[in-house]
N, CA, C and O of each residue as an XYZ file, in Angstrom:
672
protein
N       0.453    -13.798     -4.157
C       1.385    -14.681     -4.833
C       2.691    -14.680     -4.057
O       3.127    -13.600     -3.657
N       3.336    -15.787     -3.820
C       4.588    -15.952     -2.834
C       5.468    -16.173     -3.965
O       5.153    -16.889     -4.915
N       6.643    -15.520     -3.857
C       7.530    -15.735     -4.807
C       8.450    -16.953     -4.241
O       8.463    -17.252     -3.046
N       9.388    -17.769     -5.455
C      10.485    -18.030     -4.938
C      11.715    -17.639     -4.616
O      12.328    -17.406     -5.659
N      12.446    -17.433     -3.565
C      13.896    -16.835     -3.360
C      14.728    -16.248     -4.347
O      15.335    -15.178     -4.336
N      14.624    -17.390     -5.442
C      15.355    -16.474     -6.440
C      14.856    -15.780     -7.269
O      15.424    -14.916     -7.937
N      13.178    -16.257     -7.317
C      12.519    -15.012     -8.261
C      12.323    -13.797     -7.517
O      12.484    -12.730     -8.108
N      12.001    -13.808     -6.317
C      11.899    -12.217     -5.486
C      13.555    -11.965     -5.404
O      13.603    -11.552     -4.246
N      14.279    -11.953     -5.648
C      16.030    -11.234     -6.002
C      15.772    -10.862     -7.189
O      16.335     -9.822     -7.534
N      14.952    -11.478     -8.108
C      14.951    -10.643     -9.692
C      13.921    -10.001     -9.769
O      13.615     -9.380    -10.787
N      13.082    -10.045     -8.522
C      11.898     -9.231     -9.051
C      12.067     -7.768     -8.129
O      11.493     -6.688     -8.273
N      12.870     -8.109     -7.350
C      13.057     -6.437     -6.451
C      14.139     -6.246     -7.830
O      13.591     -6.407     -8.921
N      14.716     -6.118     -7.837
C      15.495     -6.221     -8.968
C      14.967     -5.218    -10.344
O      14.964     -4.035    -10.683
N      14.746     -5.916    -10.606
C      13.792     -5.692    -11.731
C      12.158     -5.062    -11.686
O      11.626     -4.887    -12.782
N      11.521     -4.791    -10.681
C      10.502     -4.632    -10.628
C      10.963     -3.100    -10.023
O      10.000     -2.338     -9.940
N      12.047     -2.615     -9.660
C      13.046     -1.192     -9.549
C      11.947     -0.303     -9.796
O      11.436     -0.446    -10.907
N      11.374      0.709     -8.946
C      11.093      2.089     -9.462
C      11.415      3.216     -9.604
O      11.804      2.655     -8.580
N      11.771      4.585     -9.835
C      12.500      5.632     -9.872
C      12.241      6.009     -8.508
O      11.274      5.546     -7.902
N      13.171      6.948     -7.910
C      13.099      7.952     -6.826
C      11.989      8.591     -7.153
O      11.808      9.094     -8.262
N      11.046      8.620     -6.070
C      10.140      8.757     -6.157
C       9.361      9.868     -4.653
O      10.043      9.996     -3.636
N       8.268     10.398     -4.721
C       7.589     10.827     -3.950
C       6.684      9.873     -3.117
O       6.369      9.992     -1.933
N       6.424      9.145     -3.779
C       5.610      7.917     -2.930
C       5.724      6.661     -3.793
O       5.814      6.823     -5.010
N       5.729      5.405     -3.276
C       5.839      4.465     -4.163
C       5.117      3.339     -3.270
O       5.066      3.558     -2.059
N       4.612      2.272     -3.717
C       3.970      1.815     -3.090
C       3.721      0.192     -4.347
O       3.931      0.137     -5.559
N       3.094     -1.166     -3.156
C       3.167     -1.936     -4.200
C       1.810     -2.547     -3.990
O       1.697     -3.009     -2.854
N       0.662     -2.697     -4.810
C      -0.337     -3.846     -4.423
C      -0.299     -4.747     -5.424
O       0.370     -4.715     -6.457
N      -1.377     -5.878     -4.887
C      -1.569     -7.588     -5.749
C      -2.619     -6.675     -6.346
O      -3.332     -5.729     -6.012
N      -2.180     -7.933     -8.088
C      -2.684     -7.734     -8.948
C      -3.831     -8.390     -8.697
O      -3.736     -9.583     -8.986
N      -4.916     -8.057     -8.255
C      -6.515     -8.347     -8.363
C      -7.375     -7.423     -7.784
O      -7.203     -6.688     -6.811
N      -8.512     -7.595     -8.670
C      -9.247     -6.642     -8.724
C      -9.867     -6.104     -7.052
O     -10.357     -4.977     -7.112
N      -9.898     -6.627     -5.884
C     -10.044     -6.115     -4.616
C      -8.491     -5.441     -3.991
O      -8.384     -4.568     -3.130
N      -7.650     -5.979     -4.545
C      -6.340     -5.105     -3.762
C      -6.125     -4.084     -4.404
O      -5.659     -3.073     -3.879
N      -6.603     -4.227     -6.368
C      -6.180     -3.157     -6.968
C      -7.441     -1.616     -6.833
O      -7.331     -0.481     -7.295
N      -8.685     -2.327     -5.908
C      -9.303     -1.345     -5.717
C      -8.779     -0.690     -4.486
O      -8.550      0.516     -4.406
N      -8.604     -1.554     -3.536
C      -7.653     -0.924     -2.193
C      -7.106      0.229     -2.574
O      -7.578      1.360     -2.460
N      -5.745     -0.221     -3.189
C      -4.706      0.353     -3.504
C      -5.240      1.247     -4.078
O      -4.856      2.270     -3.511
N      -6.193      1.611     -5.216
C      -5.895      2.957     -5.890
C      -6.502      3.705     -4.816
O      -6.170      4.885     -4.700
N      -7.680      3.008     -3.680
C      -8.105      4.140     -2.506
C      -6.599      5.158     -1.849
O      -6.260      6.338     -1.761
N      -6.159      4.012     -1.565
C      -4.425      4.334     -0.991
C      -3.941      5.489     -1.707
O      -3.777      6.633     -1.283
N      -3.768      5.088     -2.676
C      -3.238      5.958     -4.123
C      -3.496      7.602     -3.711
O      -2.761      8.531     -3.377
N      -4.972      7.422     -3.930
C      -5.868      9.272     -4.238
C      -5.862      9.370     -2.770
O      -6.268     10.459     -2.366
N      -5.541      8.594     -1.933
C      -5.521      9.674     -0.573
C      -4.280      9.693     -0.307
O      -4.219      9.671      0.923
N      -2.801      9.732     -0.918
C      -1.596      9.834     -0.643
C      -1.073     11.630     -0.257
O      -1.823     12.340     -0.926
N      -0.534     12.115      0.189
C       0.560     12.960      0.327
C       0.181     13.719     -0.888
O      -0.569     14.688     -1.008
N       0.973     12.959     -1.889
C       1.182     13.825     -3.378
C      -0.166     14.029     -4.184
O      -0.240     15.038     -4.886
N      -1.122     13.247     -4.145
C      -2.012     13.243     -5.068
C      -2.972     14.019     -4.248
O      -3.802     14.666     -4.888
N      -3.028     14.091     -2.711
C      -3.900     15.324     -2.204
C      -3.521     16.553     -2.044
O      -4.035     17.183     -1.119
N      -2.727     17.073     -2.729
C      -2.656     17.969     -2.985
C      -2.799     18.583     -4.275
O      -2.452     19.724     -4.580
N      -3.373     17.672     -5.044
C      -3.662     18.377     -6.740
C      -5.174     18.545     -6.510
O      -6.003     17.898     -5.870
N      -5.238     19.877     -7.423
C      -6.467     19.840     -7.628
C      -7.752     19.450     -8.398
O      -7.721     19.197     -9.602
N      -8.905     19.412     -7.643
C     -10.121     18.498     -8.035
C      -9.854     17.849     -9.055
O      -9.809     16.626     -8.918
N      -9.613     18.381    -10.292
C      -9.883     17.978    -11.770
C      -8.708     17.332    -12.004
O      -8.690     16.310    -12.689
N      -7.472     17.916    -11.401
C      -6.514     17.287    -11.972
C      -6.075     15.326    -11.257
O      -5.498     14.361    -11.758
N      -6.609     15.537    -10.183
C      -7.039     14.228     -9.025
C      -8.419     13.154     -9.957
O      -8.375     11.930    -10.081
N      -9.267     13.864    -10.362
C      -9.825     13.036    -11.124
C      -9.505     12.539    -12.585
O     -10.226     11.771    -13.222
N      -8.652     12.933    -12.902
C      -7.361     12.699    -14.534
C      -6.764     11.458    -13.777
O      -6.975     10.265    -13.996
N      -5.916     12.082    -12.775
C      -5.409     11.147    -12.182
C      -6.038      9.589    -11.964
O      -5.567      8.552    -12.431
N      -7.493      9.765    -10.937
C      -7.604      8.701    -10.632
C      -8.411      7.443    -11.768
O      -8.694      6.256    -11.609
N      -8.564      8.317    -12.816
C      -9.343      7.482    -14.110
C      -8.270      6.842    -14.765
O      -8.483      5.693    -15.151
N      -7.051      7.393    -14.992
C      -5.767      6.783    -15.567
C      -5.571      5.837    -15.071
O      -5.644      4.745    -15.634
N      -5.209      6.055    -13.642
C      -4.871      5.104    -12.322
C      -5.732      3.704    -12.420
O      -5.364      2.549    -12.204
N      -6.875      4.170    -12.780
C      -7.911      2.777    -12.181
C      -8.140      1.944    -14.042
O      -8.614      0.824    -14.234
N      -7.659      2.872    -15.095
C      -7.280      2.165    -16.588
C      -6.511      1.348    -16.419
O      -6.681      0.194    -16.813
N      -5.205      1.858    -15.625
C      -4.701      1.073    -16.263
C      -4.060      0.167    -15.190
O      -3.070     -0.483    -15.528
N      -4.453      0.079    -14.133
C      -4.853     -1.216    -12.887
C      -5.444     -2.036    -13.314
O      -4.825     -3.096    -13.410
N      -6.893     -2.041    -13.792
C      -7.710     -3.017    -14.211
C      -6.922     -3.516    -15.003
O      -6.582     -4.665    -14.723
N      -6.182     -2.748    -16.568
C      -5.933     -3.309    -17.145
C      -4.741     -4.622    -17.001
O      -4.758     -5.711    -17.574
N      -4.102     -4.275    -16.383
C      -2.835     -5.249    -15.477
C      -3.759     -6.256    -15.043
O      -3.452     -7.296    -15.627
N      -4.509     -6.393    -14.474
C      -5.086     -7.407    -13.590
C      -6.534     -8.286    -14.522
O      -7.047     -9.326    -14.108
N      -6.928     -7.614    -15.702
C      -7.459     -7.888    -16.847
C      -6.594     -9.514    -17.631
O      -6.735    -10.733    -17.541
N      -5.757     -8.596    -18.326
C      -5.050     -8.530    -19.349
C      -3.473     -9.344    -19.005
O      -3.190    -10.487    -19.362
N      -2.562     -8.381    -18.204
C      -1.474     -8.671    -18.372
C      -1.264    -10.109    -16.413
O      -0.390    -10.954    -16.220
N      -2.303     -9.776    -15.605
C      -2.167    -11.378    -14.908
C      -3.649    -11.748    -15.340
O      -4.596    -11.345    -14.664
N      -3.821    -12.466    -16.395
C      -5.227    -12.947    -16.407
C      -4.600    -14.558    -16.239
O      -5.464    -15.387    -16.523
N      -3.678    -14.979    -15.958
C      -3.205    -15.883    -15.388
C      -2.907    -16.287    -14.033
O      -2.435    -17.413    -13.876
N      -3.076    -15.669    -13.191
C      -2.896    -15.571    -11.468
C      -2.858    -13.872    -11.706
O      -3.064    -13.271    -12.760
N      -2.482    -13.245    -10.205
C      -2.236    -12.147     -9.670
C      -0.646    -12.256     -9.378
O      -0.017    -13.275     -9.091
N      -0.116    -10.788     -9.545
C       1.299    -11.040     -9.043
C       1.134     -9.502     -8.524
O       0.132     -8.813     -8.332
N       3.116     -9.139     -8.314
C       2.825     -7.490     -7.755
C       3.063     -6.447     -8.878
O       3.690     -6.458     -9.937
N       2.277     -5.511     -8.189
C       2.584     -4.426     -9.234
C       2.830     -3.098     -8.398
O       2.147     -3.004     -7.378
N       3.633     -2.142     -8.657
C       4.938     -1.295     -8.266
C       4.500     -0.602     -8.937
O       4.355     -0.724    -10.153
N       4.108      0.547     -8.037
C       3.618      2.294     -8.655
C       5.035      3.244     -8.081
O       5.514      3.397     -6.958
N       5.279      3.586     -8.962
C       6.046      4.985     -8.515
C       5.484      6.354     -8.639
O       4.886      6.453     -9.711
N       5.454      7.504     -7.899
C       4.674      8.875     -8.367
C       5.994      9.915     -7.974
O       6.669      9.848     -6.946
N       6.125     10.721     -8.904
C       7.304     11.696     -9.072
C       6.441     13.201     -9.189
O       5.684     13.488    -10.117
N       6.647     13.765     -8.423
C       5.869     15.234     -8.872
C       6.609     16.724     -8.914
O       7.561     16.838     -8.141
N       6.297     17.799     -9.679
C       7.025     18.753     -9.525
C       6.125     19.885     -9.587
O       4.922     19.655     -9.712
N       6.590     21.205     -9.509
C       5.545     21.920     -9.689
C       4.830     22.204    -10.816
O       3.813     22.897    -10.797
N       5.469     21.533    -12.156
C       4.405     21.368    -13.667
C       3.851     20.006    -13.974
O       2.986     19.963    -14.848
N       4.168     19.027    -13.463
C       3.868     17.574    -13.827
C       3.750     16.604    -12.658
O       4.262     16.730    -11.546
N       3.206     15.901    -12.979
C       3.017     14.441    -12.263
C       3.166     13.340    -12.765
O       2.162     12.874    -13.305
N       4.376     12.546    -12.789
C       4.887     11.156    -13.568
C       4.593     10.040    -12.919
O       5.227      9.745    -11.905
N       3.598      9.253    -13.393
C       3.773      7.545    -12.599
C       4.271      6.497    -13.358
O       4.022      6.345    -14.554
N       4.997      5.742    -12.659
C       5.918      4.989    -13.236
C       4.611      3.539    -12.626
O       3.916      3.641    -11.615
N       4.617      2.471    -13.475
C       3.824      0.742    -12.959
C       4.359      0.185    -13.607
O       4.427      0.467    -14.804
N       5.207     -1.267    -12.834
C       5.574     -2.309    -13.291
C       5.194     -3.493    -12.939
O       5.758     -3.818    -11.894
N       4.629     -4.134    -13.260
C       3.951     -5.571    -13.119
C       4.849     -6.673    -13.839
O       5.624     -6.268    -14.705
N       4.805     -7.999    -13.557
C       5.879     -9.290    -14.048
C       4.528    -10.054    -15.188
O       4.857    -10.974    -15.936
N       3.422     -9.660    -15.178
C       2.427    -10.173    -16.220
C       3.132    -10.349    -17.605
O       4.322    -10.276    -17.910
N       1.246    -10.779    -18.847
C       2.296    -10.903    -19.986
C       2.405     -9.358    -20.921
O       1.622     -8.419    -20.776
N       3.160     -9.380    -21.542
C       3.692     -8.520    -22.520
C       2.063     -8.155    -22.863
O       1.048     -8.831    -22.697
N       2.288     -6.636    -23.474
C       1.035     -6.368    -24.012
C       1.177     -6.819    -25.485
O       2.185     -7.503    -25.661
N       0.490     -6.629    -26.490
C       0.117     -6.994    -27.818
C       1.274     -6.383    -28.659
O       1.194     -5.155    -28.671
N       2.247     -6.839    -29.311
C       3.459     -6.370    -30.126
C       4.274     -5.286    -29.287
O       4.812     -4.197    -29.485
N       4.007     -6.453    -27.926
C       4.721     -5.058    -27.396
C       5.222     -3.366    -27.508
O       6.285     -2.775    -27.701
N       4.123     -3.081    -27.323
C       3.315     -1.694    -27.351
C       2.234     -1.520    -26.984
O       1.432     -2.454    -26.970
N       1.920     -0.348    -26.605
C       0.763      0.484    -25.522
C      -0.361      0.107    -26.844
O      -0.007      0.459    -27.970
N      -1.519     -0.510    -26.707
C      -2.396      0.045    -27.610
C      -3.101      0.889    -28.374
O      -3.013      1.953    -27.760
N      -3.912      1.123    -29.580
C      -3.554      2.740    -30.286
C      -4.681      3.091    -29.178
O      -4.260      4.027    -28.499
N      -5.723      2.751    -28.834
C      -7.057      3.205    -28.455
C      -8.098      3.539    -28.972
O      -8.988      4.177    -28.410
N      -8.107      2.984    -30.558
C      -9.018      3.496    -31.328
C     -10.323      3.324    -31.270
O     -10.799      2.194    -31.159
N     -11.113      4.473    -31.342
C     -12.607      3.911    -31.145
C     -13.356      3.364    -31.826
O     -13.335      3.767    -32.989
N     -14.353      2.234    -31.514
C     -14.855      1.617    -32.730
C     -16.299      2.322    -33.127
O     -17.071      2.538    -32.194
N     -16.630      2.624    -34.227
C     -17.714      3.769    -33.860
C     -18.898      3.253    -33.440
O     -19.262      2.081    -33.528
N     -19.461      4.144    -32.996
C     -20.959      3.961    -32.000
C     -21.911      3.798    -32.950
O     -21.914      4.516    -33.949
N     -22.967      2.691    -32.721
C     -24.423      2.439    -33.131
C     -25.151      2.990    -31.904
O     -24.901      3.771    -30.985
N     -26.495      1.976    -32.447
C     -27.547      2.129    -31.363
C     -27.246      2.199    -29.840
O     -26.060      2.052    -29.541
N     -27.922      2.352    -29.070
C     -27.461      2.269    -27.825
C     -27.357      0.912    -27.450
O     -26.432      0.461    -26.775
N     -28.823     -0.084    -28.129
C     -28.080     -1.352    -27.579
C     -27.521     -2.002    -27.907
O     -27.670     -3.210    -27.726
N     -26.059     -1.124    -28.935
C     -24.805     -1.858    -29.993
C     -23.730     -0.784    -28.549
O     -24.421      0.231    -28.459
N     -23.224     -0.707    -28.126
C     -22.683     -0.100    -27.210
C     -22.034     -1.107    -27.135
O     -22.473     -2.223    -27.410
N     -20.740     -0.828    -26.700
C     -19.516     -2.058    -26.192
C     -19.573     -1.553    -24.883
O     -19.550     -0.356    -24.594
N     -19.682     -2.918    -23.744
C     -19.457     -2.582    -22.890
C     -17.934     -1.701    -22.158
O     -17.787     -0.768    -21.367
N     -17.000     -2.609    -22.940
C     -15.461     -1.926    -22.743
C     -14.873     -1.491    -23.713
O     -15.718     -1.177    -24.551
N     -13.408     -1.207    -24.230
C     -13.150     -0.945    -25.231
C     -12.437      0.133    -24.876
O     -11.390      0.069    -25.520
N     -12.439      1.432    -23.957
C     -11.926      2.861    -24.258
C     -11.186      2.888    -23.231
O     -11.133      3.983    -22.670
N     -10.620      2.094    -22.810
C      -9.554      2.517    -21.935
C      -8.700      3.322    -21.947
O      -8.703      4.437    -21.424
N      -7.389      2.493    -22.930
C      -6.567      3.112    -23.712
C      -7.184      4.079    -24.408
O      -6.326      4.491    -25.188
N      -8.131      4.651    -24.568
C      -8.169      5.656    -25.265
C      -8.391      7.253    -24.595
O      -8.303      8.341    -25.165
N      -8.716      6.929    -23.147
C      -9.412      7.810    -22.316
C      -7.554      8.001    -21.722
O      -7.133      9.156    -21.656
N      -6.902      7.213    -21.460
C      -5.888      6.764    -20.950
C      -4.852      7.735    -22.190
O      -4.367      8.809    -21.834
N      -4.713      7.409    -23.047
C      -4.022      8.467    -24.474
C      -4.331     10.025    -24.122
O      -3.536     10.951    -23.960
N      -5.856     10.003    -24.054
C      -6.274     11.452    -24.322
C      -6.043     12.136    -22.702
O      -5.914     13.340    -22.478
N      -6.030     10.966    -21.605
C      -5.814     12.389    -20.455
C      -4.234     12.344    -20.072
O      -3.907     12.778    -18.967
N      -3.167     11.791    -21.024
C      -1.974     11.824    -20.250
C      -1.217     12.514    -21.679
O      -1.386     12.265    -22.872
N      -0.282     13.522    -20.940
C       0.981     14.182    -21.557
C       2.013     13.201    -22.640
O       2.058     13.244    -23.869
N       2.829     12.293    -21.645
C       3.522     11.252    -22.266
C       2.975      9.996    -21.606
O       2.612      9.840    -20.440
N       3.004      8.928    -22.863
C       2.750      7.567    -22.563
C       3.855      6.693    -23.020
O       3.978      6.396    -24.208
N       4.662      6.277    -22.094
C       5.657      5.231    -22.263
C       5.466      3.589    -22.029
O       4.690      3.259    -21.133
N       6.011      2.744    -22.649
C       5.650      1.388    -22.150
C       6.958      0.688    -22.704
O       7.439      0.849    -23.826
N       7.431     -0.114    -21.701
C       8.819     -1.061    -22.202
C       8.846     -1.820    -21.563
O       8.963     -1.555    -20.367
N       8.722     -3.663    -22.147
C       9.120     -4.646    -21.880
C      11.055     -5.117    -21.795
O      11.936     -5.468    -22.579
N      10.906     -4.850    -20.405
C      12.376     -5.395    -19.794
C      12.490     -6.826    -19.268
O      12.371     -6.966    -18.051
N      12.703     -7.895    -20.015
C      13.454     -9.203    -19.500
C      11.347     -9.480    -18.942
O      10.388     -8.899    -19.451
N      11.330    -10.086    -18.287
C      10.041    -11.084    -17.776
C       8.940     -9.879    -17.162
O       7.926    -10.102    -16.500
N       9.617     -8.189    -17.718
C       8.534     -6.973    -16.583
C       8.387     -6.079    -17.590
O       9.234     -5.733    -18.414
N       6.763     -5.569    -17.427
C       6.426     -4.312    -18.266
C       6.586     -3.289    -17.110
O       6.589     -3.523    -15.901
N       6.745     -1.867    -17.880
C       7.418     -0.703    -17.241
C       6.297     -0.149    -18.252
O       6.129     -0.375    -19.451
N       5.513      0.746    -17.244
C       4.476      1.901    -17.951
C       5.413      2.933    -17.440
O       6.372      2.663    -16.717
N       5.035      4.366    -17.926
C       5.002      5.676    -17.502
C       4.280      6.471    -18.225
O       4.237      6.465    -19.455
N       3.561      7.335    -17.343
C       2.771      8.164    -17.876
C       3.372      9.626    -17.445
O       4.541      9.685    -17.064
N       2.738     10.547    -17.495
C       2.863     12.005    -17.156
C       1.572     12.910    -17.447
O       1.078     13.024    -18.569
N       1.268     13.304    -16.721
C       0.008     14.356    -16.367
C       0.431     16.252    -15.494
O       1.024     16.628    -14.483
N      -0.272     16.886    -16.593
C       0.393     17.972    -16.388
C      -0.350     18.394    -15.069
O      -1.575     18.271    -15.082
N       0.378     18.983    -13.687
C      -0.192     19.272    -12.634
C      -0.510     19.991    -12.020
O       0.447     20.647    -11.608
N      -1.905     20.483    -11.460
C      -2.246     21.659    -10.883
C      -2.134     21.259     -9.789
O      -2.699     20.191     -9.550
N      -1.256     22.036     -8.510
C      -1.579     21.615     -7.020
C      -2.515     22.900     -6.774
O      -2.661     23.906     -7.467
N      -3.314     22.387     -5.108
C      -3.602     23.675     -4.647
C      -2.927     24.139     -3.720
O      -3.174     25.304     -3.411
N      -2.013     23.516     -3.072
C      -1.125     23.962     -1.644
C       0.120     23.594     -2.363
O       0.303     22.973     -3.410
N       1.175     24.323     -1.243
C       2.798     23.423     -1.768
C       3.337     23.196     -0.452
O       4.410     23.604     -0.010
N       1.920     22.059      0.476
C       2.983     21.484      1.444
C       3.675     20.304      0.893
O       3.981     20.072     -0.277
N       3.948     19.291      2.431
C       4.905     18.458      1.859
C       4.216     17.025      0.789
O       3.336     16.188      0.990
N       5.025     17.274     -0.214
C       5.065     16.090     -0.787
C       5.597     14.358     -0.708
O       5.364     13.459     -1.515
N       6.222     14.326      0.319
C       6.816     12.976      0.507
C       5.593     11.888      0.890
O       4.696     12.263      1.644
N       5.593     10.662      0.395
C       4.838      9.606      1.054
C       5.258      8.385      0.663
O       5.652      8.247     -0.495
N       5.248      7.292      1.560
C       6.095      6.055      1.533
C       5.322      5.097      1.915
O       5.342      4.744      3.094
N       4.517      4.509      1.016
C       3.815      2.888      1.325
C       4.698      2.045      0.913
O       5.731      2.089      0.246
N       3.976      1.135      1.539
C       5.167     -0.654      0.861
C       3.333     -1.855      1.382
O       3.328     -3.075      1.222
C-alpha cells in the first residue's frame, strides 16, 4: 500500500513505537505477515529465549498477525509496526496497524464456545483465547485512525548476549 504524503507524516507519526530492542514493520497480508513473523523468531532478542518460551512467543505473534490482516485490513493491506522490549523478567511487544477498530473497541473476551462432536468443531474461534491465556498483560487502544496492541510475556533467556536488533 503506497501512502499519500500527508498520510505517511501521520502515519510515522502515529504509527510511533516505544524504544525498543528490535522493531521492525511488515504489509498487512497474509505472505508478508508470514515473512515477517519468520524475521520475527529469528531476531537478536527472540533467539535468545528459550524453546518454550519462543514458542509462547511465536503462537501470540502469528494470533495476532493473522488477526490484523483477517479482521482489522480485511479491506486492503496496510503497515503494521512491531516493537519488542526485553529485560531480564519479561518480553513486551508493542503492534500498531491503521486497520479498523476492533469490536467496542476492546481486545475480545476469547470465550470458548463449547465443543461437540468432532465434526461440530469450529474451524477458528480461539485465538484470542490462546492469545489471553499465554500473555501476562494484554493492552489494546484505539488512537485517532491506529490500534496500539501490547502484550507482555514473562521471559526465560538462555544466554545474556546482545540483545539489540533493527529491521525496517
Amino acid at each position: 500500500m503506497q501512502f499519500e504524503p500527508a498520510l505517511h507524516i501521520l502515519a510515522d507519526r502515529d504509527l510511533r513505537v516505544p524504544r525498543s530492542d528490535l522493531h521492525m514493520t511488515v504489509q498487512g497480508d497474509a505472505v508478508s505477515v508470514r515473512a515477517g513473523l519468520g524475521r520475527l523468531m529469528g531476531s537478536a532478542p527472540l533467539m535468545r529465549l528459550s524453546p518454550d518460551c519462543r514458542g509462547t512467543v511465536e503462537i501470540v505473534m502469528a494470533e495476532v498477525l493473522n488477526n490484523i490482516v483477517e479482521h482489522a485490513y480485511r479491506a486492503g493491506p496496510g503497515p503494521i509496526r512491531i516493537a519488542v522490549q526485553s529485560n531480564a523478567a519479561r518480553l513486551t511487544v508493542s503492534v500498531c496497524d491503521q486497520g479498523q477498530e476492533m469490536p467496542q473497541g476492546e481486545v475480545p473476551q476469547g470465550l470458548l464456545a463449547p465443543l461437540g462432536a468432532q465434526e461440530d468443531l469450529p474451524e477458528g474461534g480461539f485465538g484470542w483465547h490462546l492469545i489471553r491465556e499465554l500473555t501476562d498483560e494484554l493492552l489494546y487502544e484505539r488512537r485517532g485512525l491506529f490500534n496500539h496492541l501490547r502484550f507482555s510475556i514473562s521471559a526465560e533467556f538462555e544466554d545474556e548476549g546482545p540483545i539489540v536488533s533493527h529491521f525496517e
